[in-house]
ZAMARGU-4260 file (C-alpha; in steps of 0.2 Angstrom, whole numbers, plus 5000, padded with zeros to 4 digits):
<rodrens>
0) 5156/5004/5004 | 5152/4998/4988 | 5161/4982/4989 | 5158/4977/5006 | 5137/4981/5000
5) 5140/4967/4986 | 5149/4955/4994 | 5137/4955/5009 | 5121/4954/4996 | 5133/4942/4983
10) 5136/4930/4999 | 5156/4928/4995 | 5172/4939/4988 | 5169/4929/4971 | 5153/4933/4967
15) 5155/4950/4972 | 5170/4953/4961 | 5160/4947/4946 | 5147/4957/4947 | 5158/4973/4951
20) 5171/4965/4938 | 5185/4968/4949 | 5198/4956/4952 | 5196/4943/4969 | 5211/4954/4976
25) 5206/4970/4973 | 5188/4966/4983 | 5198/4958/4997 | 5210/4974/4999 | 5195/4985/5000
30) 5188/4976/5011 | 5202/4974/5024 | 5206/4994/5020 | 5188/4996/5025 | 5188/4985/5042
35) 5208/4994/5043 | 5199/5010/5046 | 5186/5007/5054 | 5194/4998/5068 | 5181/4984/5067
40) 5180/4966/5058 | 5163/4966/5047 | 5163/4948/5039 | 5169/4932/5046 | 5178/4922/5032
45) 5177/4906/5030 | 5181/4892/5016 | 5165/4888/5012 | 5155/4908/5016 | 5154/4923/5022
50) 5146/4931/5037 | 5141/4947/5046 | 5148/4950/5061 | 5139/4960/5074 | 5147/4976/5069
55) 5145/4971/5049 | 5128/4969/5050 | 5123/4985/5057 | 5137/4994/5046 | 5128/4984/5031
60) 5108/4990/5036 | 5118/5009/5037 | 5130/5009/5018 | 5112/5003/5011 | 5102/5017/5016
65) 5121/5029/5011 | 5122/5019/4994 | 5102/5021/4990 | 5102/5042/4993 | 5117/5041/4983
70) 5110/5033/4969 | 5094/5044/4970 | 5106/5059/4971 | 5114/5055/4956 | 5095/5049/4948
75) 5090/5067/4952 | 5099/5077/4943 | 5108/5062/4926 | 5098/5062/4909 | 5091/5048/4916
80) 5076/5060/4925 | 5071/5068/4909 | 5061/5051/4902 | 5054/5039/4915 | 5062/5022/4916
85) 5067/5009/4928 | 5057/5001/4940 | 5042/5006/4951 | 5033/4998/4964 | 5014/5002/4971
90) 5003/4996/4984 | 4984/4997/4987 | 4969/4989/4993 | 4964/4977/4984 | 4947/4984/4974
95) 4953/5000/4975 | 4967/4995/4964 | 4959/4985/4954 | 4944/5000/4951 | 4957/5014/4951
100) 4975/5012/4951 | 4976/4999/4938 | 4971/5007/4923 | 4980/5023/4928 | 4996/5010/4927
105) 4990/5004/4911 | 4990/5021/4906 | 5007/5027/4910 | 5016/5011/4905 | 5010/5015/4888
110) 5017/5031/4888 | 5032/5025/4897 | 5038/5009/4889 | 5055/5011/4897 | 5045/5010/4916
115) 5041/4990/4922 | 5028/4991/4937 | 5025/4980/4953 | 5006/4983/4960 | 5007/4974/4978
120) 4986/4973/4978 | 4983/4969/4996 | 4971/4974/5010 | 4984/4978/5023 | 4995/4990/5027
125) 5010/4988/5020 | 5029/4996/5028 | 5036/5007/5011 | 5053/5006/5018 | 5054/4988/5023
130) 5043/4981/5007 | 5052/4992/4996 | 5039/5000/4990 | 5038/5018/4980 | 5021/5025/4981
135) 5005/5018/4992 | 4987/5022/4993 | 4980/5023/5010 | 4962/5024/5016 | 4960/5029/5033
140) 4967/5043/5046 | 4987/5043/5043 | 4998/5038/5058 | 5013/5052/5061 | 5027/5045/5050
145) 5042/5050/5038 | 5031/5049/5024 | 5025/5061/5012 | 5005/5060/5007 | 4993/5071/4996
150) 4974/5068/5001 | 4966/5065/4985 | 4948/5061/4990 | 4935/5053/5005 | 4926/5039/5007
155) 4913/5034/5018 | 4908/5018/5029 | 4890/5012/5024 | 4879/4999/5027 | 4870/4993/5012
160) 4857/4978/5004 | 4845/4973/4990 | 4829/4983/4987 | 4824/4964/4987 | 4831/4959/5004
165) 4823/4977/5012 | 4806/4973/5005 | 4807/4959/5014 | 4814/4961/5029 | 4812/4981/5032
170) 4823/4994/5034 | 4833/4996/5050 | 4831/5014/5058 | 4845/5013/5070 | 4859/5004/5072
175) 4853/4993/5088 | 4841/4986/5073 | 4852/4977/5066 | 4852/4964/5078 | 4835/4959/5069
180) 4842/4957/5052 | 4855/4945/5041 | 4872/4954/5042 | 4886/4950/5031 | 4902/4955/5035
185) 4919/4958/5027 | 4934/4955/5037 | 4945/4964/5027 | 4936/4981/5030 | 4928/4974/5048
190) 4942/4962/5056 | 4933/4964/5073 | 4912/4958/5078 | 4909/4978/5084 | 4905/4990/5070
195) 4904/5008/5075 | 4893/5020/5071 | 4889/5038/5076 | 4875/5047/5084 | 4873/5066/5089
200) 4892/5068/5085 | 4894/5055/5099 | 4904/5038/5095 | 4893/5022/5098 | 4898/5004/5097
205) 4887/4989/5091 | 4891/4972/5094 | 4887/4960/5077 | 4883/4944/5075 | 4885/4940/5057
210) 4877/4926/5047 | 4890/4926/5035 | 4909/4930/5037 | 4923/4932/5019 | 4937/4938/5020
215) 4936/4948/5001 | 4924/4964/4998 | 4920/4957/4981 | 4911/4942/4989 | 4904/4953/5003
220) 4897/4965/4989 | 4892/4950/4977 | 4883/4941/4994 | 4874/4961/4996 | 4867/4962/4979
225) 4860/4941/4981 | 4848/4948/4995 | 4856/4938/5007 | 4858/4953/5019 | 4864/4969/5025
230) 4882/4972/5021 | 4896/4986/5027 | 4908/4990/5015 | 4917/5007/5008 | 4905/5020/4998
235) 4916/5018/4980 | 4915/5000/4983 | 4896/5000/4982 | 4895/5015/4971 | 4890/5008/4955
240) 4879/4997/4962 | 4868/5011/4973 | 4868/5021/4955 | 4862/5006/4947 | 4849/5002/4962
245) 4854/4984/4964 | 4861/4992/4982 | 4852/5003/4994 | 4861/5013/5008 | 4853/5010/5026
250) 4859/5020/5041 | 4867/5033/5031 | 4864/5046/5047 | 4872/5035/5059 | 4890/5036/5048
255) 4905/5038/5055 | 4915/5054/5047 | 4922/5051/5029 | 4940/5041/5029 | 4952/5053/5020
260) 4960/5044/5005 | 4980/5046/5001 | 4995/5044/4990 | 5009/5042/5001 | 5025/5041/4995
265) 5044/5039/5005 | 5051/5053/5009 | 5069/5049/5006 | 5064/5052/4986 | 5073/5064/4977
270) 5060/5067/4965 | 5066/5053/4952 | 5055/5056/4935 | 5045/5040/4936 | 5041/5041/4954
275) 5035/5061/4953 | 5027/5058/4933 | 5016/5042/4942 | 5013/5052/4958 | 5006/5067/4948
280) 4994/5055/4936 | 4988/5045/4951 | 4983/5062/4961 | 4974/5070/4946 | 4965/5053/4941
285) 4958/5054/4958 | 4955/5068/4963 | 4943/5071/4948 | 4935/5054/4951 | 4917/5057/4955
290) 4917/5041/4967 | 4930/5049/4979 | 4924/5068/4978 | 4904/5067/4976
</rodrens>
């Protein structure tokens, strides 16, 4: 499995036998043994490349998945789970990471000078499995999957502005209000022109118009705080600014429940030291984290 693995990702017998330091032959034999028993012809050779056949290609995706457990197997119980090392990869929201989840990395590379890190900072949801990915940070209500997640926290949807901006234009009782005022919104919290609210326990949709439209929450914030309008953006995104009084919250009694916030990590993990040392930093930097549990 092993050699038909690295000649399929090497793109040729050659290759593969350098990187496994084998001999052309030897990769060749174990691969015809291979396709021998299995009854089935899983590369087409030619004299320029090598290509999956139908059967190879599906064999290929499966001895991946075999070869990884395998390697986590042997990770889980070697010397090399007693130190963190190797390589880690982490996604998140974009100012979420930036606010939270980078200097925990900065932290724990410190400590772990054997661990390189890949943050994937992005506001969209990202596939673990497919992206390779280790560990995630989800905001939102989880969809049913193989993953494993640990709540850490909650954040809420508000709508806030300027004291400037309110003084000027007043403060919106209810949501159908809002038609009156400057709206700025965020694509990458709001993708869609309805907003939704909630009133006596009751969902209620509003339809926006807004003045302006960016696709970042930093310029949405940035835009809030300039008194150009009434923004809706993530309560720890905002929550130094409301502290600080540049922002106040509006319609705070027509909020949707609090989003529950995550760390999610695959559950095909065996527990590999730097995946389970990260995970446990990352769940007790947040959960303490006034921001995320007020």
């Amino acid at each position: 499995m092993r050699v038909f693995a690295s000649v399929a990702e090497e793109g040729g017998f050659a290759a593969a036998s350098r990187k496994l330091d084998l001999s052309p032959a030897a990769v060749t034999r174990a691969i015809v043994a291979l396709e021998e028993q299995l009854g089935a012809r899983l590369l087409q050779r030619t004299t320029r490349n090598v290509r999956f056949t139908d059967a190879g290609r599906q064999y290929y995706d499966n001895v991946r998945a075999i070869l990884v457990s395998i390697a986590e197997a042997n990770e889980a119980v070697a010397d090399i789970n007693a130190t963190p090392r190797g390589t880690l990869s982490i996604t998140a929201p974009v100012m979420f990471g930036r606010m939270f989840v980078m200097p925990c990395i900065v932290d724990y590379m410190q400590r772990y000078p054997q661990v390189k890190m890949i943050a994937h900072l992005v506001d969209r949801v990202t596939n673990l499995v497919d992206e390779g990915m280790d560990v995630a940070i989800r905001i939102g209500h989880l969809p049913d999957s193989g993953l494993r997640a640990i709540k850490v926290g909650q954040v809420r949807r508000v709508l806030c502005a300027s004291p400037a901006y309110l003084e000027k234009c007043g403060t919106p009782q209810w949501p159908a209000d809002l038609s009156q005022h400057s709206i700025i919104a965020s694509s990458a919290v709001s993708p869609h022109i309805e907003w939704r609210f909630q009133s006596n326990h009751e969902p209620l949709m509003l339809r926006i118009d807004p003045r302006l439209t960016v696709t970042s929450n930093d310029a949405a914030l940035a835009a809030a705080v300039g008194g150009l309008g009434i923004a809706r953006l993530l309560s720890y995104q905002v929550y130094n600014e409301v502290e600080s009084e540049a922002l106040r919250l509006v319609l705070e009694a027509f909020e949707e429940e609090p989003w529950p916030v995550h760390v999610v990590h695959r559950e095909d993990k065996l527990g590999s030291s730097k995946v389970r040392s990260f995970i446990d930093d990352m769940v007790d930097n947040l959960r303490t984290n006034p921001q995320l549990n007020p």
